[in-house]
GUPA-911840 format. One record per residue: residue in one letter; x, z, y of N, C-alpha, C in turn; residue number from 1. Coordinates in Angstrom, 2 decimals. Layout:
residues N
 rest      nx      nz      ny     cax     caz     cay      cx      cz      cy  nr
    a       X       Z       Y       X       Z       Y       X       Z       Y NUM
...
This chain:
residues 268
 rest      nx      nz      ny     cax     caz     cay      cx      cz      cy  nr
    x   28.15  -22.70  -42.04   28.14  -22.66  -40.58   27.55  -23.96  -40.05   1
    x   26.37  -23.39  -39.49   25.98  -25.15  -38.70   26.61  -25.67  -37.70   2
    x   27.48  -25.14  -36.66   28.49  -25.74  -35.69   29.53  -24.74  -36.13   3
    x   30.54  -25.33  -36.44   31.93  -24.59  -36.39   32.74  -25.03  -35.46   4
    x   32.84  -24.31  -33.90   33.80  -24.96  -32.91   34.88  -24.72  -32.76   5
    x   35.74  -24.01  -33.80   37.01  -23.38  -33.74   38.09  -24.49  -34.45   6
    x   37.10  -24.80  -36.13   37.86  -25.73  -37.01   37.27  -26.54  -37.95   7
    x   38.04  -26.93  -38.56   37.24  -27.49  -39.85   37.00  -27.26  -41.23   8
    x   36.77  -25.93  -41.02   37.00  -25.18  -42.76   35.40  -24.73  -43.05   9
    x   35.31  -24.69  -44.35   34.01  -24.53  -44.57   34.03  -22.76  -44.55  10
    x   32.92  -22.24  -44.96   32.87  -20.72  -44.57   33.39  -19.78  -45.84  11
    x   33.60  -20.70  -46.42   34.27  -20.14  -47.82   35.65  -19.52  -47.56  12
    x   36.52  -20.47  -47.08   37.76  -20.52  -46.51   38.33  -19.72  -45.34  13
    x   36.91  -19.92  -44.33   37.50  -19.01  -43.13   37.46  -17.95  -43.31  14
    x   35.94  -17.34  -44.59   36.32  -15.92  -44.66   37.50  -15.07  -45.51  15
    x   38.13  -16.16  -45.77   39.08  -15.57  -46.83   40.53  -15.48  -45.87  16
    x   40.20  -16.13  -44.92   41.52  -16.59  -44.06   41.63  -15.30  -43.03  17
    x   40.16  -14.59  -42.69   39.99  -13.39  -42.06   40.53  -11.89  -42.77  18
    x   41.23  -12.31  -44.00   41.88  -10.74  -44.21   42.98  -10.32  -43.76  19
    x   42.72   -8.98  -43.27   44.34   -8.52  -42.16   45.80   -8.73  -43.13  20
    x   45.57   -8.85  -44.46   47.00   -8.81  -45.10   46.89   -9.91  -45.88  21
    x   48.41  -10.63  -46.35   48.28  -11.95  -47.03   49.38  -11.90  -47.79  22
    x   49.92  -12.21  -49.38   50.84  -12.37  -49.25   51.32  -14.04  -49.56  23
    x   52.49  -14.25  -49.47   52.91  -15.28  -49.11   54.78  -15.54  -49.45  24
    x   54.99  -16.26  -50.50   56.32  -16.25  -50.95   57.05  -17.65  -50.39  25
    x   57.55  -17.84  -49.53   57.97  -19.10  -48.90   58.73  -19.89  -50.21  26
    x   58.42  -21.04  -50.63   59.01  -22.27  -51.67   60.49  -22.26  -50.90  27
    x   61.68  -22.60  -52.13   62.90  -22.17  -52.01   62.96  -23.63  -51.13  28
    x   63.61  -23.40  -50.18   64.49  -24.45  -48.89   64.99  -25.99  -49.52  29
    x   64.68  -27.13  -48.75   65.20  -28.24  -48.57   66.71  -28.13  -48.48  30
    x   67.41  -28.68  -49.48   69.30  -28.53  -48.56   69.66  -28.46  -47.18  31
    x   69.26  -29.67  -46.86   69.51  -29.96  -45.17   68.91  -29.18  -44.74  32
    x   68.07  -27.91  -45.04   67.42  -26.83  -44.31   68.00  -25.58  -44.07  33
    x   68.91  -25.08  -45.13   69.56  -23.82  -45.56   70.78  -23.58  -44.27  34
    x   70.77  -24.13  -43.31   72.02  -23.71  -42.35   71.02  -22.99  -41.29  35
    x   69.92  -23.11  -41.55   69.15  -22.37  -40.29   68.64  -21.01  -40.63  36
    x   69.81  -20.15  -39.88   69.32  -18.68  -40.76   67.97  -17.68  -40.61  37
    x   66.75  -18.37  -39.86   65.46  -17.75  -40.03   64.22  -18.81  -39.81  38
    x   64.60  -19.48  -40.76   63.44  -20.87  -40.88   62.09  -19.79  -41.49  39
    x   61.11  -20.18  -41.08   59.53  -19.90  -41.62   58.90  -21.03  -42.58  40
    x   58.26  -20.99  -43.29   57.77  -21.85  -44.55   56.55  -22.49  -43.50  41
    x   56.61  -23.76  -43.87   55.73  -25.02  -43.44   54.47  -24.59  -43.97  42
    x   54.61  -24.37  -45.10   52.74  -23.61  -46.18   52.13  -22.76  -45.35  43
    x   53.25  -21.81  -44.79   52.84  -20.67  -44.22   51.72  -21.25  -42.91  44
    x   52.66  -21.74  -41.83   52.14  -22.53  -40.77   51.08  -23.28  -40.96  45
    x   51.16  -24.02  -41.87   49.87  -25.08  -42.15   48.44  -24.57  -42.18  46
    x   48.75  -22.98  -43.16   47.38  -22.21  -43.19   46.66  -21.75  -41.64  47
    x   47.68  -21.39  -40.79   47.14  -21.04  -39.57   46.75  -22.68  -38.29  48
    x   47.57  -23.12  -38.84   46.98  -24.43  -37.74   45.58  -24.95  -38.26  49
    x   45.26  -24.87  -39.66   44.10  -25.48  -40.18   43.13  -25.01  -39.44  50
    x   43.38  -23.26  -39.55   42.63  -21.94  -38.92   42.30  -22.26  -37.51  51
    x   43.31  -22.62  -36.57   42.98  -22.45  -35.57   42.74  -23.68  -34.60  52
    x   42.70  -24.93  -34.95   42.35  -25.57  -34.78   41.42  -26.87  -35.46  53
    x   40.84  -28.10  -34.83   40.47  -28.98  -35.28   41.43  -30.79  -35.59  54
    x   41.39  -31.07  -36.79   41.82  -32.31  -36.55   42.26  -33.17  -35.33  55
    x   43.13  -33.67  -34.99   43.66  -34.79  -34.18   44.04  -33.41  -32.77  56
    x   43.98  -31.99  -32.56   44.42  -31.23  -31.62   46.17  -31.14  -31.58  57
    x   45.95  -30.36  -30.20   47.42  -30.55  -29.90   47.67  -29.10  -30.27  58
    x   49.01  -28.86  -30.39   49.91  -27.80  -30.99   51.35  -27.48  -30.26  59
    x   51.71  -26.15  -29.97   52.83  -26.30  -29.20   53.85  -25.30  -30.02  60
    x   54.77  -25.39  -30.35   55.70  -24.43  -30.91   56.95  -24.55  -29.62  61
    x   57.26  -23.57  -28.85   58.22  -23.29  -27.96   59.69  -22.88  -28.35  62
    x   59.93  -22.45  -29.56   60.72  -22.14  -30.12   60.80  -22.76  -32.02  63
    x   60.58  -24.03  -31.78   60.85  -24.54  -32.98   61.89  -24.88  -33.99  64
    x   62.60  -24.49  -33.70   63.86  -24.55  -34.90   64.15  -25.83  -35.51  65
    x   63.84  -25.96  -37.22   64.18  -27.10  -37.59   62.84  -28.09  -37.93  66
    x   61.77  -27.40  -37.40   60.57  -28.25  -37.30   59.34  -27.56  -38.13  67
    x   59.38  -26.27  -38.65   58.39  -26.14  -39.19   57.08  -25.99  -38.94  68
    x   56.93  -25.98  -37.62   55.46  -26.01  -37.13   54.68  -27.78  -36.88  69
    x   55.93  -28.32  -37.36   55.75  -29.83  -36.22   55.45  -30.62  -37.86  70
    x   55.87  -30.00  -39.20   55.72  -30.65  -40.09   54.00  -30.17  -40.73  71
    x   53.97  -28.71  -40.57   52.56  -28.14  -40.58   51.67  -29.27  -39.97  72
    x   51.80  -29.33  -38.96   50.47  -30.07  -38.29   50.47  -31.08  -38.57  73
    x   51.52  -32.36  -39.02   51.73  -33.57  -39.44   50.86  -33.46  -40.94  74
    x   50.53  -32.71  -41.55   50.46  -32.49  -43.05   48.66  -31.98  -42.85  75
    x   48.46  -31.76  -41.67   46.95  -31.13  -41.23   46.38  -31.88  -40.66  76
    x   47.38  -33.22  -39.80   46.69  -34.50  -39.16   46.36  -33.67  -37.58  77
    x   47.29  -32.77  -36.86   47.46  -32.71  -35.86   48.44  -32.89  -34.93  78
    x   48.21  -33.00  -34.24   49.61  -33.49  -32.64   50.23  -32.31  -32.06  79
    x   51.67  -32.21  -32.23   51.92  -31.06  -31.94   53.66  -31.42  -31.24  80
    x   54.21  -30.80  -29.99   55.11  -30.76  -29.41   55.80  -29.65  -30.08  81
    x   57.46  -29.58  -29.96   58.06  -28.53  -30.75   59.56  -28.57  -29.33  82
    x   59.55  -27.19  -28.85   60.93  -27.65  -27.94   62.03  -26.18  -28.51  83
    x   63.05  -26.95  -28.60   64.23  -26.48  -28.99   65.98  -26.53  -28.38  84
    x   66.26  -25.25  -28.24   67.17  -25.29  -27.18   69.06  -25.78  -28.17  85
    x   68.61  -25.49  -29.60   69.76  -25.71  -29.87   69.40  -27.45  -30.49  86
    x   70.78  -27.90  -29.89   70.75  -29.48  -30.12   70.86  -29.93  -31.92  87
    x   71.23  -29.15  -32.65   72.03  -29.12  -33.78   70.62  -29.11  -34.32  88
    x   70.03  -28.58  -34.16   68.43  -27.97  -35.13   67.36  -29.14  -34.24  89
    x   67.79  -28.85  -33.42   66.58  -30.51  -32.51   67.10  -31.70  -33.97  90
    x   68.03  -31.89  -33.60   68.26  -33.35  -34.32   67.78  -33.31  -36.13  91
    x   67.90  -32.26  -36.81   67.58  -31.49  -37.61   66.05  -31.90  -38.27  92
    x   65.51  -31.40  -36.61   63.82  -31.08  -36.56   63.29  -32.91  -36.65  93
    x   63.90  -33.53  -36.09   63.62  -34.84  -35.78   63.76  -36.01  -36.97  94
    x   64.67  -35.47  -37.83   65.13  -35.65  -38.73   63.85  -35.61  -40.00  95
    x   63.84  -33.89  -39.98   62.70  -33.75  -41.06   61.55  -34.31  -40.25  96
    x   60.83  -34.61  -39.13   59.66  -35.59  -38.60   59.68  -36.77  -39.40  97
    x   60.59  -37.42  -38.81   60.81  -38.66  -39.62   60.23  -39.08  -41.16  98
    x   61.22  -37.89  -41.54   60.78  -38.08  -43.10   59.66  -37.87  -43.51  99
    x   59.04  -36.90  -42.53   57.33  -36.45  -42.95   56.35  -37.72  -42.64 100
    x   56.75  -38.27  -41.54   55.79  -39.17  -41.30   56.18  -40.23  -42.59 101
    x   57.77  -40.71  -43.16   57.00  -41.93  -43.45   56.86  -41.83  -44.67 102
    x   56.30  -40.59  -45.29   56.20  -39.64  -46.53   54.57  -39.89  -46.71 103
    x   54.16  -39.66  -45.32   52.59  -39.38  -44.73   51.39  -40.41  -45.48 104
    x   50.70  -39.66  -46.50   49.86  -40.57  -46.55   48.03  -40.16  -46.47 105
    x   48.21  -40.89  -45.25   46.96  -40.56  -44.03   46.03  -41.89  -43.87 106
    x   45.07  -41.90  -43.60   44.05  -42.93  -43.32   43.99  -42.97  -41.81 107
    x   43.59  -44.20  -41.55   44.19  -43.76  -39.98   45.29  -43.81  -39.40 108
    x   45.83  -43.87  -37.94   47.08  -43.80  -37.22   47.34  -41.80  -37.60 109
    x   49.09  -42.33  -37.70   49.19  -40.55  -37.71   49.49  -40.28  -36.78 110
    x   49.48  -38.73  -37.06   49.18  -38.07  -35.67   50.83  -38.08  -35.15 111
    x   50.83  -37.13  -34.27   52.18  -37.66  -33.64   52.74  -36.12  -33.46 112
    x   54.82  -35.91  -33.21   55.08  -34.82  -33.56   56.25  -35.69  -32.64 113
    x   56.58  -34.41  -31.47   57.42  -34.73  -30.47   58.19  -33.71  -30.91 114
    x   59.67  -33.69  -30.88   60.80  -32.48  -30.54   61.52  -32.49  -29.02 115
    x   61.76  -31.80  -28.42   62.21  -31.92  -27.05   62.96  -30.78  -26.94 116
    x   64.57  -31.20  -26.62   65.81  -30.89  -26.83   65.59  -29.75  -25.10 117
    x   65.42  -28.70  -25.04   65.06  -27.88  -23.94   65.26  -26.60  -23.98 118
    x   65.37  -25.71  -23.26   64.93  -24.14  -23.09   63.57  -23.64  -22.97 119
    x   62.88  -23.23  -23.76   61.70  -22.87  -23.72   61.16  -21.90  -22.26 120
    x   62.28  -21.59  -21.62   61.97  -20.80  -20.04   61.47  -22.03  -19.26 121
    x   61.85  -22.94  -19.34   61.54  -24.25  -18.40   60.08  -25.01  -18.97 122
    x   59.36  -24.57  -19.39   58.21  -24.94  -20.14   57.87  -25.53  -18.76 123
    x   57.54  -25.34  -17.82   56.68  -26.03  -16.72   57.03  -27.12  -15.72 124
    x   58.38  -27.24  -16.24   59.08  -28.86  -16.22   59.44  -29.51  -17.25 125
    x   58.46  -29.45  -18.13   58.47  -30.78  -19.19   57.36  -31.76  -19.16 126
    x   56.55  -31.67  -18.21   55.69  -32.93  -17.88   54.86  -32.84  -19.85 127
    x   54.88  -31.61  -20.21   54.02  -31.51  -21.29   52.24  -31.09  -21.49 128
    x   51.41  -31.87  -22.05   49.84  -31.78  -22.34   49.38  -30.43  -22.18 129
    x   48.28  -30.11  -22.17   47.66  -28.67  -22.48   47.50  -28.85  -23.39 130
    x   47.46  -27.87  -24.23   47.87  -27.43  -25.65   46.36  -27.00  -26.13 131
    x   45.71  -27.12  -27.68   45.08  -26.11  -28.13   45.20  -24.86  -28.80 132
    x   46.20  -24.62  -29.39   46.97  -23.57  -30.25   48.20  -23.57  -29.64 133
    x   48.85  -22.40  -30.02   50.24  -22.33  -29.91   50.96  -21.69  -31.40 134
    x   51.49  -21.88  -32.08   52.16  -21.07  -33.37   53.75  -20.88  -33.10 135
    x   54.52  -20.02  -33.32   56.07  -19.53  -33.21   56.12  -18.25  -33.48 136
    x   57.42  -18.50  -33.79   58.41  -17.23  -34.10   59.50  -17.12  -33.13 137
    x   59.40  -15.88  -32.57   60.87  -16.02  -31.50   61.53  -15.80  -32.80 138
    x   63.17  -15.58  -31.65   64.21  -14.47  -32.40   64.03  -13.19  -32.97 139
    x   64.36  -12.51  -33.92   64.08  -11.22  -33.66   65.08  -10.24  -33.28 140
    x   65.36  -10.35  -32.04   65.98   -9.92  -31.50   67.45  -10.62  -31.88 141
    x   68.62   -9.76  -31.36   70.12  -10.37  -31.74   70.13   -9.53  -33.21 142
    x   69.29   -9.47  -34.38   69.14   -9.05  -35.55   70.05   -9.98  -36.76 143
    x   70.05  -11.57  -35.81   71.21  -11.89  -36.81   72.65  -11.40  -36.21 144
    x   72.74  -11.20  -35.71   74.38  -10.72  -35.14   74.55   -9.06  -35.81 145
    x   73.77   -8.45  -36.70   74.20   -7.37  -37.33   75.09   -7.40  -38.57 146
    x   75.93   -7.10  -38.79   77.17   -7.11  -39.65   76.54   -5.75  -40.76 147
    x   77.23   -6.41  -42.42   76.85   -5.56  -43.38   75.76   -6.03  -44.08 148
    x   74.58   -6.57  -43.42   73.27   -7.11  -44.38   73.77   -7.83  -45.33 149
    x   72.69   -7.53  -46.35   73.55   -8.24  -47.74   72.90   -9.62  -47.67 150
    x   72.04  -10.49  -46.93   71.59  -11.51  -47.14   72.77  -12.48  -45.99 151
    x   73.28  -11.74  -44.65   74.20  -12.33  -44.09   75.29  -12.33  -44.73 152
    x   76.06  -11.56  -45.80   77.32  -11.30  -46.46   77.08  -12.61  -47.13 153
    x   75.92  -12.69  -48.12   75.85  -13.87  -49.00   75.82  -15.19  -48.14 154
    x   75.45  -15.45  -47.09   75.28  -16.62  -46.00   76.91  -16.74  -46.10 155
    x   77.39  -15.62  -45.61   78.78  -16.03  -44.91   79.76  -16.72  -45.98 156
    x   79.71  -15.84  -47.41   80.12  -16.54  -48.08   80.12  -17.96  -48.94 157
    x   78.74  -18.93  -48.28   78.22  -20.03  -48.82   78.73  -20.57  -47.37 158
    x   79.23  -20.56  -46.57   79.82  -20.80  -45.37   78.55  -21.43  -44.62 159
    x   77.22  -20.66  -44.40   76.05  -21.11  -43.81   75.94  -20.42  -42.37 160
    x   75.05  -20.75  -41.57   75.31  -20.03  -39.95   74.68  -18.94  -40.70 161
    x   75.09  -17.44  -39.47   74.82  -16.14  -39.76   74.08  -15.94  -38.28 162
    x   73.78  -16.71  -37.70   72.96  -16.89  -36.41   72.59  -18.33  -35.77 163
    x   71.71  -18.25  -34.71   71.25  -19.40  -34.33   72.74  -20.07  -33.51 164
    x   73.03  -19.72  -32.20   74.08  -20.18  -31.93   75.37  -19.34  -31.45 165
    x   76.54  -19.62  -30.84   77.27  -19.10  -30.03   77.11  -18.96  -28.50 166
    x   75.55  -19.76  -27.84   75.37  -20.09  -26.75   74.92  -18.89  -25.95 167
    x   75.60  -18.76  -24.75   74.68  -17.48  -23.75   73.97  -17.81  -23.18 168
    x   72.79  -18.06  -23.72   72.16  -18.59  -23.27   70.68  -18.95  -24.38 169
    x   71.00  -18.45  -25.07   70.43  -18.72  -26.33   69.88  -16.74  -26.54 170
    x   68.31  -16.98  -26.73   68.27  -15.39  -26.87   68.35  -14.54  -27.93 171
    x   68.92  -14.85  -28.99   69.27  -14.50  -29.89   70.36  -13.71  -29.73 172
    x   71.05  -14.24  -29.31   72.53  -13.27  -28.40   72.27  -12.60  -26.86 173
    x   71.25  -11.85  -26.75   71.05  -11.13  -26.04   71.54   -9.69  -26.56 174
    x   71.97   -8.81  -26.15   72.28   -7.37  -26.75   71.43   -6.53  -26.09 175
    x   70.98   -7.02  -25.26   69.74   -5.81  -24.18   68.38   -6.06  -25.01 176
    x   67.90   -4.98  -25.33   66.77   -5.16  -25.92   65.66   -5.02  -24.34 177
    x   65.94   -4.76  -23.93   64.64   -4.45  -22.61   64.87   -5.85  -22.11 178
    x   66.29   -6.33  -21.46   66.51   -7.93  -21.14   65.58   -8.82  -22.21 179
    x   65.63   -8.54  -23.59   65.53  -10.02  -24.53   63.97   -9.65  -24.03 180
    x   62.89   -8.72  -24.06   61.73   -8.49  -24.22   61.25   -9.64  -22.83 181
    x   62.06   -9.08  -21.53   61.71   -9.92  -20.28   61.45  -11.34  -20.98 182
    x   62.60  -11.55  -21.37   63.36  -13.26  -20.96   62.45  -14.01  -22.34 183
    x   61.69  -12.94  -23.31   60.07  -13.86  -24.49   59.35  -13.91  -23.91 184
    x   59.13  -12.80  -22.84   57.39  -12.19  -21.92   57.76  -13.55  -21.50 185
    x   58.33  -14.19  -20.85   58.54  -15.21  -19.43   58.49  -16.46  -20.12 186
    x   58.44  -16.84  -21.48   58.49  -18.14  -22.18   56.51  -17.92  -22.18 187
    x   55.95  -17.03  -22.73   54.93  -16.93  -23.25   53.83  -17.08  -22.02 188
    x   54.50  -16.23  -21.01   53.90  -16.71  -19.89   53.83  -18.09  -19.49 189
    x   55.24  -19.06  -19.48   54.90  -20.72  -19.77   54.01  -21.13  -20.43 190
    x   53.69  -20.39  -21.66   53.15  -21.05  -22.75   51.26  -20.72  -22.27 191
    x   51.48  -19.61  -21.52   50.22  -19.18  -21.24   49.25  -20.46  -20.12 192
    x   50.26  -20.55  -19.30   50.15  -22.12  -18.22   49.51  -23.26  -18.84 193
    x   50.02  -23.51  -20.27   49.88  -24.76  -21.22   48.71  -24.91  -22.39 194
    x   48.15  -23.54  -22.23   47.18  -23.47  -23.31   45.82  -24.14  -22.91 195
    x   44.78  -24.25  -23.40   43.31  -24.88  -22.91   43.06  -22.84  -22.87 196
    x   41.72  -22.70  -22.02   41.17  -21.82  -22.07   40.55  -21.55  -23.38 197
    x   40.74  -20.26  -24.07   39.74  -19.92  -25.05   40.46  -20.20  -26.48 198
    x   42.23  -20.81  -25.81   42.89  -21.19  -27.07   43.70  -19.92  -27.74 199
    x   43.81  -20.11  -28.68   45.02  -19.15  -29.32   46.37  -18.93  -29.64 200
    x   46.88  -18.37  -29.52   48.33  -17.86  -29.73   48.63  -16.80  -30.61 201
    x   49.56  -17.52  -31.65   50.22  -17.11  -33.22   51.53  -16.97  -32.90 202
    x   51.71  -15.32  -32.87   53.46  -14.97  -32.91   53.71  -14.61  -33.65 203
    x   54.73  -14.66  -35.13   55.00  -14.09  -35.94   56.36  -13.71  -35.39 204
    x   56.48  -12.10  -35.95   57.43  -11.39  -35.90   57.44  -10.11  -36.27 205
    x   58.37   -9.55  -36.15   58.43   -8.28  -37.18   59.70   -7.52  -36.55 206
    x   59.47   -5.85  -36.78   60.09   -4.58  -36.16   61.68   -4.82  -36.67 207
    x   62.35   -4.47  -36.05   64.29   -4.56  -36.03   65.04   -2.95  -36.37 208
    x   65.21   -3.01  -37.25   66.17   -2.02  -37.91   67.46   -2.45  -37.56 209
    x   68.20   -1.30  -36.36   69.84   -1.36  -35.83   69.94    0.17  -35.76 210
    x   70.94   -0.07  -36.39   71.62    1.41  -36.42   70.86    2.75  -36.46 211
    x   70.36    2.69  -37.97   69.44    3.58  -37.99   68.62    4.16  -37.24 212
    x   68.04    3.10  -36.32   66.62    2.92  -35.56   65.99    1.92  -35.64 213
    x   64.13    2.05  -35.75   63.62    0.91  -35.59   63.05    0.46  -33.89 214
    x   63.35   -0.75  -33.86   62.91   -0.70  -32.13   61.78   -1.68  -32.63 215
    x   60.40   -1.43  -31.89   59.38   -1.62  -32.57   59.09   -3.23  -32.04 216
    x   59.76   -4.27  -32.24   59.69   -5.51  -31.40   57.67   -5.86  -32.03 217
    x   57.57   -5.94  -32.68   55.98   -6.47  -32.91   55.14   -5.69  -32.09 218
    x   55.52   -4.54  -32.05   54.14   -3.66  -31.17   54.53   -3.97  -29.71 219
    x   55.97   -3.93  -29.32   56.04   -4.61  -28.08   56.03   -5.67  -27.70 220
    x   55.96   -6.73  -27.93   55.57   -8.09  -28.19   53.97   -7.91  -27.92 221
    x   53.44   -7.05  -28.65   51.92   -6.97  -28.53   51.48   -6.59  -27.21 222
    x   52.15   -5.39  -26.73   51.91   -4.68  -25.58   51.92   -5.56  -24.05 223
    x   53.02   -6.48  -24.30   53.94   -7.20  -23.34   52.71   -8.39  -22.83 224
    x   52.49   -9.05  -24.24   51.98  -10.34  -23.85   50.55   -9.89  -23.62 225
    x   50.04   -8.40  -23.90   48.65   -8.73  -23.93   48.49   -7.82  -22.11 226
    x   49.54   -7.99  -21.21   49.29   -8.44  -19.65   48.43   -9.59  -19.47 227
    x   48.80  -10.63  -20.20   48.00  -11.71  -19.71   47.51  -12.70  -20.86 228
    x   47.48  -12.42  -22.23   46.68  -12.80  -22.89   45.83  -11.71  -23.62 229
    x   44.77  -11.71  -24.28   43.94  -10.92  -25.18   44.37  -11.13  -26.17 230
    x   45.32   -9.57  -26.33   45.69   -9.39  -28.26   44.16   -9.19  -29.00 231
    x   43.97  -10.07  -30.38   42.79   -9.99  -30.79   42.63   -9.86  -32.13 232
    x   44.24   -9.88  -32.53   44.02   -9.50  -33.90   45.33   -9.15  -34.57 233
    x   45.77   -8.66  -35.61   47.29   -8.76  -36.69   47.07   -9.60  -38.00 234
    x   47.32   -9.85  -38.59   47.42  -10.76  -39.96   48.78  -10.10  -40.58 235
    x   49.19   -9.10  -41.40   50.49   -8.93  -41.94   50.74   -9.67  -43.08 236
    x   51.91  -10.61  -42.26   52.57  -11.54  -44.09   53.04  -10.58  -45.08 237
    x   53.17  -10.69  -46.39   54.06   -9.68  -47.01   54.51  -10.57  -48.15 238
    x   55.82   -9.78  -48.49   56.64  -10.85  -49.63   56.66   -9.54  -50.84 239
    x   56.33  -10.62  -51.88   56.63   -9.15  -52.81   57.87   -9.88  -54.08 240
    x   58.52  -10.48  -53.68   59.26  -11.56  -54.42   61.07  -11.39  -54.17 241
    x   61.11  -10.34  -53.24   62.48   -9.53  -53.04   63.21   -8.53  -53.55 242
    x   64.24   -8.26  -53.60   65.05   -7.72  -54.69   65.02   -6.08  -53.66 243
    x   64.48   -5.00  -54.55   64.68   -3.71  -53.76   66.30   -3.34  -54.08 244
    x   66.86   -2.72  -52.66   68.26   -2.71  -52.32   67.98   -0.42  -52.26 245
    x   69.30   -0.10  -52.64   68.83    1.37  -52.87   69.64    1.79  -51.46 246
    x   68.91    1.36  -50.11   69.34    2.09  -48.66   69.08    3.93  -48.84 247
    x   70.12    4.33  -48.27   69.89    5.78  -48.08   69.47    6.49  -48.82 248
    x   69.55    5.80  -50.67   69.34    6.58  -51.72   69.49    8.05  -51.56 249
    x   69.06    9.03  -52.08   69.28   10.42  -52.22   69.65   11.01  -50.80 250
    x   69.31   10.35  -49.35   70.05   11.27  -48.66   69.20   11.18  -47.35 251
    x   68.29    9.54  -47.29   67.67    9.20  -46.00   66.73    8.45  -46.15 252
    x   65.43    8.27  -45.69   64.76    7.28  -45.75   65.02    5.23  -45.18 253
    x   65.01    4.86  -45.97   65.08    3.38  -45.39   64.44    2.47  -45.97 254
    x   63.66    2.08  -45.25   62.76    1.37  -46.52   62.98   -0.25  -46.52 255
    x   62.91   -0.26  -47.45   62.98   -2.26  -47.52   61.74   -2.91  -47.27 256
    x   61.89   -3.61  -45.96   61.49   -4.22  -45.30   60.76   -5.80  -45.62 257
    x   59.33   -6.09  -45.77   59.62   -7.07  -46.69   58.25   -7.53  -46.08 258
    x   57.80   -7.51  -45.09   56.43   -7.77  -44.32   56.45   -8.35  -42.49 259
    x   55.78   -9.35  -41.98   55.91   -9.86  -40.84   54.75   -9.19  -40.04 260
    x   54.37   -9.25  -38.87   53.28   -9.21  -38.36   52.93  -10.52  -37.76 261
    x   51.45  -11.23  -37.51   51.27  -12.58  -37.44   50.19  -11.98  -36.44 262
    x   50.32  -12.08  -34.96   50.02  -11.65  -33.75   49.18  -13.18  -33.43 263
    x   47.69  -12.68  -32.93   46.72  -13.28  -32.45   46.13  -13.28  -31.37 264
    x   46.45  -13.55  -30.07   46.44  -13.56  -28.61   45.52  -14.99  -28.23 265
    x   44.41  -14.79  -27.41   43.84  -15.96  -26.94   44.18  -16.05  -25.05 266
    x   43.78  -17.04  -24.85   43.53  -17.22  -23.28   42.10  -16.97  -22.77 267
    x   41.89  -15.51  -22.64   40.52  -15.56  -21.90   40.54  -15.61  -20.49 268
C-alpha cells in the first residue's frame, strides 16, 4: 500500500486481519485479575487497536473494567482513556497501568493510559479528547445474575464475584431487557459525540441465553447503534478450547455457546 491512512500494518497483515471469523483462546488470567467475572484478553484487543488505528492515537474504552483495552494500546504505543463506574476494578485497572508502563520497553516517551472512576452515561462531562477508535464490551446483559451456569457455580465456589456489582446503578443489574438496550444506545451515543469523523467503533458482544430463550443482544446492539453510526462490518471471535456440556441432551436443542460477535460501526 503506498498511503495507508487507517494504520500501520503492512498489506500482508491487514489482509489477514479482514477475515469475518477468528479464532482466539484468551491466555489463562493474572491472579489479581480472576475476581472480574467477564474480563476480555489484552491479545485480543491489541489485534484490533493495531487495526484500527495509527501509532501515538487516542483510544476510548467507556466501559473498561480492569483495564484491558488501556493495556492493549500501552503495548501498541497508543493513548487511550478507559472510564469505569465500579471503583473496585478502577483501582484494579490503574493498578495493572502502572505495572504495564514500568514493564514498558519503548523508545521514546510512553504513551499515556488514563482510568477515570465515572458512569459511562456522563461521557460529555468528562472534559475528555476526541477520540480515534473506540474498543468495548458492554455487559451482556444481567447474564451474570443467572443462577445454575456451571462456570458461575465454579466462581462461587473459589469465592470469586459472580457479577460486576451490587450497585443500581450499574447495568449489569438491569432486569429489563428493552431498559438495558436504552440505557447502552445512550452511552454509545456519548461515545458517538467523542469520536473524530470517519473513526471506528469495536463492540464486542454476544446473544444471551435466559430461560430457554435467546434474546438476540448482538443483532440488537447492531440495529440500535446503527441510528447513528454505520454498521460496517462483524468479525466473529470463536473459542474452540471449551469443555462441551450435554444441555438438553436427548430432549432439546441447546447449543454451547462458544463465539462473540466483534461489531464494526464508523462515524460517517
Amino acid at each position: 500500500m503506498k498511503r495507508n491512512k487507517l494504520n500501520d500494518l503492512d498489506s500482508k497483515t491487514w489482509l489477514k486481519f479482514q477475515k469475518s471469523w477468528f479464532v482466539h483462546n484468551p491466555p489463562p488470567r493474572a491472579k489479581d485479575q480472576l475476581d472480574h467475572p467477564a474480563k476480555f484478553p489484552e491479545t485480543l484487543a491489541q489485534e484490533f487497536v493495531e487495526f484500527f488505528t495509527k501509532e501515538g492515537q487516542w483510544v476510548l474504552d467507556p466501559m473498561v473494567g480492569t483495564g484491558s483495552t488501556l493495556v492493549a494500546c500501552l503495548r501498541a504505543g497508543r493513548n487511550a482513556a478507559g472510564v469505569e463506574i465500579n471503583e473496585e476494578f478502577c483501582a484494579l485497572a490503574e493498578q495493572t497501568v502502572a505495572q504495564e508502563l514500568a514493564a514498558l520497553e519503548r523508545p521514546g516517551p510512553s504513551p499515556e493510559a488514563r482510568v477515570i472512576h465515572a458512569d459511562a452515561r456522563a461521557l460529555a462531562t468528562l472534559e475528555l479528547p476526541t477520540f480515534d477508535y473506540c474498543l468495548t464490551s458492554p455487559p451482556y446483559w444481567d447474564m451474570l445474575r443467572s443462577r445454575g451456569a456451571q462456570t458461575q457455580n465454579k466462581r462461587r465456589a473459589q469465592g470469586l464475584k459472580v457479577a460486576y456489582s451490587d450497585r443500581e446503578d450499574d447495568l449489569g443489574n438491569i432486569s429489563d431487557y428493552g431498559t438495558f438496550l436504552e440505557e447502552v444506545a445512550g452511552i454509545f451515543r456519548g461515545v458517538h459525540g467523542l469520536l473524530k469523523e470517519g473513526a471506528y467503533l469495536t463492540v464486542i458482544v454476544k446473544n444471551v441465553k435466559k430461560k430457554s430463550r435467546i434474546y438476540p443482544l448482538a443483532w440488537d446492539l447492531g440495529k440500535t447503534l446503527g441510528r447513528f453510526f454505520t454498521l460496517k462490518d462483524e468479525k466473529i471471535w470463536c473459542q474452540d478450547n471449551q469443555p462441551l456440556r450435554p444441555y438438553g441432551l436427548g430432549s432439546a436443542w441447546v447449543s454451547n455457546t462458544f463465539h462473540h460477535y466483534c461489531l464494526n460501526f464508523r462515524k460517517e
